[in-house]
TORFI-384606 format. One record per residue (C-alpha): residue number from 1; residue in three letters; x, y, z. Coordinates in steps of 0.001 Angstrom, whole numbers. Example, Ala and Ser with C-alpha at 12.3 -4.5 7.8 and 13.67 -1.06 7.14 Angstrom:
residues 2
site num 1 residu ALA x 12300 y -4500 z 7800
site num 2 residu SER x 13670 y -1060 z 7140
END
This chain:
residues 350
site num 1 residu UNK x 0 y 0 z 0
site num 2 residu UNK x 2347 y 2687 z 940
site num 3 residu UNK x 4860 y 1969 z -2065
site num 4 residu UNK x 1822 y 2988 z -4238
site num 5 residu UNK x 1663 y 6297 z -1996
site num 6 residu UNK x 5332 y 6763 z -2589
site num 7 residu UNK x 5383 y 6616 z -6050
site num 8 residu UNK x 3038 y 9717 z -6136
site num 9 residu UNK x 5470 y 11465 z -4334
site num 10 residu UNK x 7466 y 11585 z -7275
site num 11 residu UNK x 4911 y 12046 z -9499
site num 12 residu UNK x 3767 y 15162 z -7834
site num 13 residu UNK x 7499 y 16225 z -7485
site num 14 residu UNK x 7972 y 16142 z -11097
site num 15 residu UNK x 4758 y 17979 z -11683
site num 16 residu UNK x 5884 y 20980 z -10118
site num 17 residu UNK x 9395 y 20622 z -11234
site num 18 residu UNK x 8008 y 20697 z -14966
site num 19 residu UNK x 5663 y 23729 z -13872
site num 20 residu UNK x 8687 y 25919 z -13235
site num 21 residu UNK x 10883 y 24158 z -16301
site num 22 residu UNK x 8479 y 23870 z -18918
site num 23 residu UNK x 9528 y 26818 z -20327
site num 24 residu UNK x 13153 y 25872 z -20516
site num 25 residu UNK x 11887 y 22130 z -22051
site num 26 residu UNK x 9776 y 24160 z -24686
site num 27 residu UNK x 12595 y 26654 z -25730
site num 28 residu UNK x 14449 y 23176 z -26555
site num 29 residu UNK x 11657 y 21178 z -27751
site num 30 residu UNK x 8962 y 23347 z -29382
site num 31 residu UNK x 6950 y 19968 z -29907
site num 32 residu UNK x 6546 y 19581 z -26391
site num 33 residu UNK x 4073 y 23204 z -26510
site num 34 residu UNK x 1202 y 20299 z -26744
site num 35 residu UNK x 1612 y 19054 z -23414
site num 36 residu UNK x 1712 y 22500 z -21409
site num 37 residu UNK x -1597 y 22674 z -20713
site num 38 residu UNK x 28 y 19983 z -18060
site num 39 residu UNK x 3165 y 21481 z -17128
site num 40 residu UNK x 1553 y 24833 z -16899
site num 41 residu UNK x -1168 y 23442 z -14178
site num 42 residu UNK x 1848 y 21622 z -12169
site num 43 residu UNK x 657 y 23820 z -9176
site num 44 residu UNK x -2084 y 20886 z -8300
site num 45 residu UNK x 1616 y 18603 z -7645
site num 46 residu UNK x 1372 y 20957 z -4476
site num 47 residu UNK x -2255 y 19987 z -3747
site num 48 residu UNK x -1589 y 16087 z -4457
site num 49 residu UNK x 1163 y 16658 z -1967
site num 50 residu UNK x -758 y 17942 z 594
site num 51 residu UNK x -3559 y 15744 z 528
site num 52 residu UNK x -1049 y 12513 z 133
site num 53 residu UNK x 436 y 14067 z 3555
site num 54 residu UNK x -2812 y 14356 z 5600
site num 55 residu UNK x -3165 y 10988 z 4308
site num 56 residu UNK x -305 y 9258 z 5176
site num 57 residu UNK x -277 y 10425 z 8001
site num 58 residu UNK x -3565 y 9449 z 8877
site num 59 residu UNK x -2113 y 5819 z 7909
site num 60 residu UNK x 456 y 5883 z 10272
site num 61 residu UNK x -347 y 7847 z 13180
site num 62 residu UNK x -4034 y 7639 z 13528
site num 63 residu UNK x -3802 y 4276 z 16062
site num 64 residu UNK x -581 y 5723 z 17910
site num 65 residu UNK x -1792 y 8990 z 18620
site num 66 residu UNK x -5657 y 8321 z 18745
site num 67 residu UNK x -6771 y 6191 z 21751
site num 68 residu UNK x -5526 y 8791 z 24407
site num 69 residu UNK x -3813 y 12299 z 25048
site num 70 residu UNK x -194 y 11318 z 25614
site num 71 residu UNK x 2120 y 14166 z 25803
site num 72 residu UNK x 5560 y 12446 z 25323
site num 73 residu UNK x 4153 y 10430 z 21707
site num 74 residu UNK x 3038 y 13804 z 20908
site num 75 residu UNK x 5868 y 15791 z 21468
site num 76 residu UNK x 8354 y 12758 z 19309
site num 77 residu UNK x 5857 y 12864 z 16890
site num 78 residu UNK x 6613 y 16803 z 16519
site num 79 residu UNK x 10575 y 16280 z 16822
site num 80 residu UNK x 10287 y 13049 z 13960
site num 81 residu UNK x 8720 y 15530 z 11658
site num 82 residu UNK x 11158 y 18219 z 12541
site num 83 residu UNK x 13732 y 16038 z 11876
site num 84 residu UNK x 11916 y 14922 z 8724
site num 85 residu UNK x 12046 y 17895 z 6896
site num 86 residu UNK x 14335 y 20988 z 8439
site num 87 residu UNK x 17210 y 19522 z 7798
site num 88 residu UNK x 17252 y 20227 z 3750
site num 89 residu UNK x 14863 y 22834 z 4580
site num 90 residu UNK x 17169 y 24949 z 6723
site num 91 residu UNK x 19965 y 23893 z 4287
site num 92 residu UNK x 17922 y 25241 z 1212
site num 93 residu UNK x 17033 y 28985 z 2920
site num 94 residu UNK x 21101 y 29248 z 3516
site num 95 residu UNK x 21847 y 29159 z -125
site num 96 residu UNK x 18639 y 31314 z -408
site num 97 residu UNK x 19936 y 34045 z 1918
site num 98 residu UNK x 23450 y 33493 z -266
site num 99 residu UNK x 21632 y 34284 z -3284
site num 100 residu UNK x 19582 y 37055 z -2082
site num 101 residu UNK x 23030 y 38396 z -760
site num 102 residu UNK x 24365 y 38535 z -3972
site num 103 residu UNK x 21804 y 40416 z -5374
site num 104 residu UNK x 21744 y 43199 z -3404
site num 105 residu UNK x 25375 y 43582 z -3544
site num 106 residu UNK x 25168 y 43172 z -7521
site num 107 residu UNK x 21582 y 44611 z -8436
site num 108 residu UNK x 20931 y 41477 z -9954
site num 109 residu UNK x 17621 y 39656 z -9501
site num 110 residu UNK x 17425 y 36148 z -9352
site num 111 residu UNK x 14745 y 34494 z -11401
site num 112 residu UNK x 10909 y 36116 z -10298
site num 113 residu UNK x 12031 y 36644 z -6731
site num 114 residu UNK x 12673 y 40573 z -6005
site num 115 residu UNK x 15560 y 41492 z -3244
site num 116 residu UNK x 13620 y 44055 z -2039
site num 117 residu UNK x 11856 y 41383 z -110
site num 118 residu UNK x 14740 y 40743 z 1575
site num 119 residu UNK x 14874 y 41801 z 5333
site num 120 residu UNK x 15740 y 40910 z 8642
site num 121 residu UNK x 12159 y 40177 z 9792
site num 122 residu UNK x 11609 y 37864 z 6351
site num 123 residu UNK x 15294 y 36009 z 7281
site num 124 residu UNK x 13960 y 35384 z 10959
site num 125 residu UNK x 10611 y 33888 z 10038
site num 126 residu UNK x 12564 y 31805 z 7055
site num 127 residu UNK x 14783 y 30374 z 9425
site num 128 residu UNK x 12039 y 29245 z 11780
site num 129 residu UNK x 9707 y 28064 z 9183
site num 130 residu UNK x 6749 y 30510 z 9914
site num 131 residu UNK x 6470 y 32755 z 7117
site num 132 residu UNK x 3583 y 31651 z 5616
site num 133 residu UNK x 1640 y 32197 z 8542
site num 134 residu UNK x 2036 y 35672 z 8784
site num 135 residu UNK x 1524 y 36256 z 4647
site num 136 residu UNK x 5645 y 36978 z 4273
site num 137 residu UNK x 7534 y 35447 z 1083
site num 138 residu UNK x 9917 y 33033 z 1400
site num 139 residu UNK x 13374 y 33141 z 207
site num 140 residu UNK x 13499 y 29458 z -1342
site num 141 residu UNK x 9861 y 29561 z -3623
site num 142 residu UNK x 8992 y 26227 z -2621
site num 143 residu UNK x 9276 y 26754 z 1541
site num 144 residu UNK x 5996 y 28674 z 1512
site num 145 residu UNK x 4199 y 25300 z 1461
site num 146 residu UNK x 6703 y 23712 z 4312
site num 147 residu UNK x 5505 y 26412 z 6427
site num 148 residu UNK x 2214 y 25334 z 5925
site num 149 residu UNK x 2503 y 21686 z 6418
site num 150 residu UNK x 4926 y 22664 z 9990
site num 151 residu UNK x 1141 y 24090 z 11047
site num 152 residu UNK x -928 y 21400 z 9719
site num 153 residu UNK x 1505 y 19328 z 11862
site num 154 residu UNK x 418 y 21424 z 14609
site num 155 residu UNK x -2981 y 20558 z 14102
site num 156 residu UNK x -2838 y 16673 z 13501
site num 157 residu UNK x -2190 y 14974 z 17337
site num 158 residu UNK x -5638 y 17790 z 18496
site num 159 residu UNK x -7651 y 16410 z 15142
site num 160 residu UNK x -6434 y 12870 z 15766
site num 161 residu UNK x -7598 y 13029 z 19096
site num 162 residu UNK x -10896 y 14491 z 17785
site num 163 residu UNK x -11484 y 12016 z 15655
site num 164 residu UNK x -10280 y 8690 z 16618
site num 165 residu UNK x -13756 y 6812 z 17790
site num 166 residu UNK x -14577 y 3304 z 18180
site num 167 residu UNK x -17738 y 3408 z 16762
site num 168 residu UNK x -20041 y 4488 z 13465
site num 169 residu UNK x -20021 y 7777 z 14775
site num 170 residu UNK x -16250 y 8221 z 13362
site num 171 residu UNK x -17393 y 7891 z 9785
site num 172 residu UNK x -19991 y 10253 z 10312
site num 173 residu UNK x -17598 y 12729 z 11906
site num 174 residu UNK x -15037 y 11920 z 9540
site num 175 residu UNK x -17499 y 12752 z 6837
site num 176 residu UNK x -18574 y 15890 z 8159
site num 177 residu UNK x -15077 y 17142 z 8627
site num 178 residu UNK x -14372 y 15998 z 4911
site num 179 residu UNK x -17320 y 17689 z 4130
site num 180 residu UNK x -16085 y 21093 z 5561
site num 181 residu UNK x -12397 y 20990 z 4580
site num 182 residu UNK x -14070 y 21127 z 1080
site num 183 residu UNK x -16296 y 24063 z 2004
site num 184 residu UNK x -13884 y 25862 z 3101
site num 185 residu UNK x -11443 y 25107 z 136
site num 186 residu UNK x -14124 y 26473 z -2282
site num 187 residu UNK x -14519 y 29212 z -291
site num 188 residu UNK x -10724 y 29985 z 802
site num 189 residu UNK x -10084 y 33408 z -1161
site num 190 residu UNK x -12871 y 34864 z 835
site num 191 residu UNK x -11466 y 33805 z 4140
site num 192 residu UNK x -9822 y 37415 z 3941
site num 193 residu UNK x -8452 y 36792 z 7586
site num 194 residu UNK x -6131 y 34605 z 7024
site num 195 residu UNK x -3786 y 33418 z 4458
site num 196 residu UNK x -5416 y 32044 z 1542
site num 197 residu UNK x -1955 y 29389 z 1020
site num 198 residu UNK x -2398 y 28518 z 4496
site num 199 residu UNK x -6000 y 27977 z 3958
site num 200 residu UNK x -5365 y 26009 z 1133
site num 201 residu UNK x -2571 y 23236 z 2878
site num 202 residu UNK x -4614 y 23275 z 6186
site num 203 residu UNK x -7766 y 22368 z 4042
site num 204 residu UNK x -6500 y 19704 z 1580
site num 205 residu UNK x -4233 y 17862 z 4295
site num 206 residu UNK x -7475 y 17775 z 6451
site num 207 residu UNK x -9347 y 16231 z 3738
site num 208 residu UNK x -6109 y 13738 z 2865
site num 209 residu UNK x -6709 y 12588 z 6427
site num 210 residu UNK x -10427 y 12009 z 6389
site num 211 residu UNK x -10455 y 10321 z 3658
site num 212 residu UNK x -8083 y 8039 z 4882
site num 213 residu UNK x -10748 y 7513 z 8202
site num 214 residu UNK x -13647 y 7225 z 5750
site num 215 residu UNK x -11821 y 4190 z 3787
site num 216 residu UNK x -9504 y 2733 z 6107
site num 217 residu UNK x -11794 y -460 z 6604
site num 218 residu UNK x -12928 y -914 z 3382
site num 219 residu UNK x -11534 y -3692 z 390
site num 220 residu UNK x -12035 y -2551 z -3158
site num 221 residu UNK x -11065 y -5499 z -6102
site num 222 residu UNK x -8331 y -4538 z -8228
site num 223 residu UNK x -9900 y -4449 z -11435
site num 224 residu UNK x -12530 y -1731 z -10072
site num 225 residu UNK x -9080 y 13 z -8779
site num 226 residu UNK x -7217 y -24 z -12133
site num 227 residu UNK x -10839 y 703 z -13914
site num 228 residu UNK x -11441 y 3824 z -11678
site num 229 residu UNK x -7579 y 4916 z -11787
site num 230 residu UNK x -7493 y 4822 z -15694
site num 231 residu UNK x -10882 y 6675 z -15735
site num 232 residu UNK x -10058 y 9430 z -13119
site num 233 residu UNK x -6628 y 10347 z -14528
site num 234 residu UNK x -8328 y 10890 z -18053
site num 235 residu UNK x -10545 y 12928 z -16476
site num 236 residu UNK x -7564 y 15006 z -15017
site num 237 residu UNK x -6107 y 15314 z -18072
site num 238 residu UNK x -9527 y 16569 z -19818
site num 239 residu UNK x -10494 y 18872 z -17084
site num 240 residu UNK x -6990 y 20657 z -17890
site num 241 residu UNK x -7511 y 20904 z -21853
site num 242 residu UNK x -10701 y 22183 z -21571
site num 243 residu UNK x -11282 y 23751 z -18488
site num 244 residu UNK x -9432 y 27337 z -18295
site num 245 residu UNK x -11439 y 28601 z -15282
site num 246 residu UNK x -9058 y 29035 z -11867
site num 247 residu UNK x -12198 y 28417 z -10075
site num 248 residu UNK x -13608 y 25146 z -11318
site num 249 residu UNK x -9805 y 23347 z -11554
site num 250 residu UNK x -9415 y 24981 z -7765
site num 251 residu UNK x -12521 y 22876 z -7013
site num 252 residu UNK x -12684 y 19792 z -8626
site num 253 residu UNK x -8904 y 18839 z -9217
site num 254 residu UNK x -7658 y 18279 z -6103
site num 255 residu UNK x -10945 y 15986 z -5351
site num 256 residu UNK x -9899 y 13999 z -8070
site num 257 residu UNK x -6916 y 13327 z -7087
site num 258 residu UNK x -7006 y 12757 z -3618
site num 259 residu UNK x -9109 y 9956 z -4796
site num 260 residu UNK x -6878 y 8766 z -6956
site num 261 residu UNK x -4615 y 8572 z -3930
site num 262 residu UNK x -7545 y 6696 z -2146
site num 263 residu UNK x -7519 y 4017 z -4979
site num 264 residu UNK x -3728 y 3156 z -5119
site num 265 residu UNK x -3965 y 3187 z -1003
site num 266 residu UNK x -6816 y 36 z -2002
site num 267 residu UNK x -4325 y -1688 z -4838
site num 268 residu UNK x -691 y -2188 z -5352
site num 269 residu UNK x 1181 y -3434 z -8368
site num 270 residu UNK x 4678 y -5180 z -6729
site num 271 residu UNK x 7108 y -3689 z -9154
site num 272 residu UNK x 4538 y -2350 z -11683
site num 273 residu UNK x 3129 y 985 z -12230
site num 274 residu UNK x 3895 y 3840 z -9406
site num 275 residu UNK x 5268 y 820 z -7562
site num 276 residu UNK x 8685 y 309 z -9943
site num 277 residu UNK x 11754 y 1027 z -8501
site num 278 residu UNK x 13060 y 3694 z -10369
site num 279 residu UNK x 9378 y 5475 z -9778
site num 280 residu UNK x 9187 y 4614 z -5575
site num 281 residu UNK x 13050 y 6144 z -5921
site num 282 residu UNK x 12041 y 9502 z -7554
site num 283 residu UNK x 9238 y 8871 z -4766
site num 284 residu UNK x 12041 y 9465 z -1978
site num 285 residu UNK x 13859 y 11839 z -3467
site num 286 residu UNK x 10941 y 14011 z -3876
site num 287 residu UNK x 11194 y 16089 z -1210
site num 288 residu UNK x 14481 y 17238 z -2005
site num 289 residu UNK x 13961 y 17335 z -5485
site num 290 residu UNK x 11133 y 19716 z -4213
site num 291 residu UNK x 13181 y 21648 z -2507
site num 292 residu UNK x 16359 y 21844 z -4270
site num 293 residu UNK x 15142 y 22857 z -7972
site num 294 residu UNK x 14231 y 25975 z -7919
site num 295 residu UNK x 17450 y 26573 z -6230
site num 296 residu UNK x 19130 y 24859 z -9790
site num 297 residu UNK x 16915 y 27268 z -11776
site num 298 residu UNK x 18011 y 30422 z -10022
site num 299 residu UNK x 21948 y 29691 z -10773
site num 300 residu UNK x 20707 y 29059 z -14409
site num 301 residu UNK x 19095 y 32254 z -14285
site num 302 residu UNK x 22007 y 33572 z -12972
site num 303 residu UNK x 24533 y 32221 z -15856
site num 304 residu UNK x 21750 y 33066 z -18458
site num 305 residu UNK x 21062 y 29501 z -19077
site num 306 residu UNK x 20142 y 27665 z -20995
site num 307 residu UNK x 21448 y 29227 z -24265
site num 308 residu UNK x 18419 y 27657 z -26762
site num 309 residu UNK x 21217 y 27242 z -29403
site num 310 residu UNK x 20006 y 26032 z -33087
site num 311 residu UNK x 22621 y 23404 z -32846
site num 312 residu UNK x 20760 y 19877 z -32204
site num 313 residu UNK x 23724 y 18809 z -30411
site num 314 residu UNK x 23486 y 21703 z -27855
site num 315 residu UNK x 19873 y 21410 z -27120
site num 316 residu UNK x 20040 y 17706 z -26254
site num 317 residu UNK x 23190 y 18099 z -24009
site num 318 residu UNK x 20899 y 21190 z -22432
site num 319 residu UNK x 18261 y 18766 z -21743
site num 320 residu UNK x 20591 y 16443 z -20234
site num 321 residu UNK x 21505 y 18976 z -17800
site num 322 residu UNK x 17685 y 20172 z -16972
site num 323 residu UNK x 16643 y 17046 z -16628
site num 324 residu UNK x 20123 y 15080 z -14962
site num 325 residu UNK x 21423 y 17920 z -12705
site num 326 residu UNK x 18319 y 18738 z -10409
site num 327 residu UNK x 17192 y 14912 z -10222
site num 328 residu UNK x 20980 y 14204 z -9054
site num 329 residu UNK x 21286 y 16729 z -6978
site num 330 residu UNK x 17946 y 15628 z -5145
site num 331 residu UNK x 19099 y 11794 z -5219
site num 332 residu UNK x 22554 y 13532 z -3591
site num 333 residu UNK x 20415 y 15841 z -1346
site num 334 residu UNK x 18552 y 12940 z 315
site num 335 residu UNK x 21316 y 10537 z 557
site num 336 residu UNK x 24045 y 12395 z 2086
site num 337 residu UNK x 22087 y 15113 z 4138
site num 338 residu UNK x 18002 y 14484 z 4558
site num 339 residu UNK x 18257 y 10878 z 5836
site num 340 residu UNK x 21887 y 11328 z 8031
site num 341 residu UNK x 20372 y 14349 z 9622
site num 342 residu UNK x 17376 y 12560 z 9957
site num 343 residu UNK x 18778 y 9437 z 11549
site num 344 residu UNK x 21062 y 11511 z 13572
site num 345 residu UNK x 18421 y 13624 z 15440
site num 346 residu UNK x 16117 y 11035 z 16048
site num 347 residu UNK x 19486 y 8650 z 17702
site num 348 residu UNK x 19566 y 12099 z 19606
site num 349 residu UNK x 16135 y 11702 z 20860
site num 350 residu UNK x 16892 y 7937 z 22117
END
């Protein structure tokens, strides 16, 4: 089951890495202009992420953390996702801050993101992971939604505890709360309070979650899993060639998917389909491939790269490096500094 969940890890990874590169991949490839009604909607990688988290975490934590109010389990289960994600996180906003450095000392603007947005106050809430929740950028693009999920962390041992029953009445309140996250996802914009992107994570992880309640129990055959899969995703895919209206993708996309993520929960493929190795590893290199890319595409932007030359030879070495250079330097990311750190703060905690 979780392998499956894996898998779409890296598929929503390299959703929103071709989101911010599919301009690069088009400048090489003009053929590949007929698939960016895809790449250009790679912003719903962040949704699948979100509701994949609430989800998975549901799996895991949801008997653990349920039965009774235990402060200690509470408290690890904070420090193991601390130690989950700050490590590349803090790692990323230090070569963030370096870039920002350099341009204000050379005028130079990396990429979209403005040095005039760089201050003290914006560096302090970086560094401890909060700037979403007060509305402030963040100096690596992709952080804004770790701030997020640090709050939605927040929230989980409370909503566990809320919702953990041993009885029908925890599919009802399950339902309900499923039921609400979506209200207030369709109605997050006018929720003029607070921030809409912390609306939006707090939302979709809390519906991840109940759906995992609502289905936790249940055993669905695999050909009505593969039939469903096959018909959802070409719904996806139709939704975003025909559909150009923010509101209706906003509403129904990140539905779809999340169950999509229900169905591969029900069915896994050993070694087939999101399940193949080279898929579950892109799977856990996905966070730091999420982390680390942008990173790769402000030093391109930096070098004025790529150069689009009209020599074949060029382009394809080009691609090589889009494509090769952030993927390896996620693979390096997670192997030499997310799962050390990881291991070495949790031996801390024992």
């Amino acid at each position: 089951m979780v392998s499956n969940l894996t898998g779409i890890r890296g598929v929503a990874a390299l959703w929103v890495f071709s989101l911010h590169y599919n301009e690069y991949f088009i400048g090489l490839i003009p053929g590949l202009s007929r698939f960016n009604f895809i790449f250009q909607n790679g912003r719903f990688g962040v949704d699948l992420f979100f509701c994949l988290s609430g989800f998975i975490l549901g799996y895991v934590y949801f008997n653990e953390l349920g039965y009774k109010f235990d402060s200690r389990k509470i408290i690890y289960f904070y420090y193991k996702r601390f130690a989950r994600l700050y490590p590349i996180y803090v790692i990323t906003f230090i070569v963030a801050t370096i870039f920002y450095s350099i341009a204000i000392s050379t005028g130079h603007e990396f990429n979209h993101e403005s040095a005039s947005n760089f201050s003290l106050s914006v560096i302090i809430q970086n560094f401890l992971g909060v700037q979403t929740w007060f509305g402030s950028n963040s100096l690596n693009g992709p952080a804004w939604s770790v701030s997020a999920e640090f709050a939605a962390y927040l929230l989980f041992p409370p909503l566990i505890l809320l919702l953990h029953r041993r009885n029908k009445s925890l599919k009802i309140l399950s339902l309900v709360s499923l039921l609400l996250s979506i209200y207030i996802y369709e109605t997050r914009y006018q929720l003029f309070f607070l921030n809409h992107l912390l609306v939006r994570v707090l939302t979709e992880f809390t519906m991840g979650l109940c759906a995992y309640l609502l289905v936790k129990d249940l055993k669905v055959p695999a050909i009505i899993c593969q039939m469903l899969r096959f018909f959802l995703t070409f719904m996806i895919v139709i939704l975003l060639f025909f559909v150009h209206s923010e509101i209706i993708l906003n509403s129904i996309i990140p539905l779809l998917l999340l169950t999509l993520i229900t169905l591969n929960f029900f069915h896994n493929n050993s070694g087939k389909g999101l399940s193949r190795k080279s898929i579950l590893n892109l799977g856990l290199w996905s966070y730091s491939l999420y982390m680390t890319h942008r990173l790769f595409q402000n030093i391109m932007s930096g070098l004025s790269l790529p150069l689009y030359d009209t020599n074949w030879a060029m382009k394809f070495l080009q691609l090589l490096l889009l494509l090769f250079v952030p993927i390896y330097t996620a693979f390096l990311a997670t192997k030499y500094i997310e799962n050390p750190a990881r291991r070495f703060l949790l031996k801390l905690w024992t």
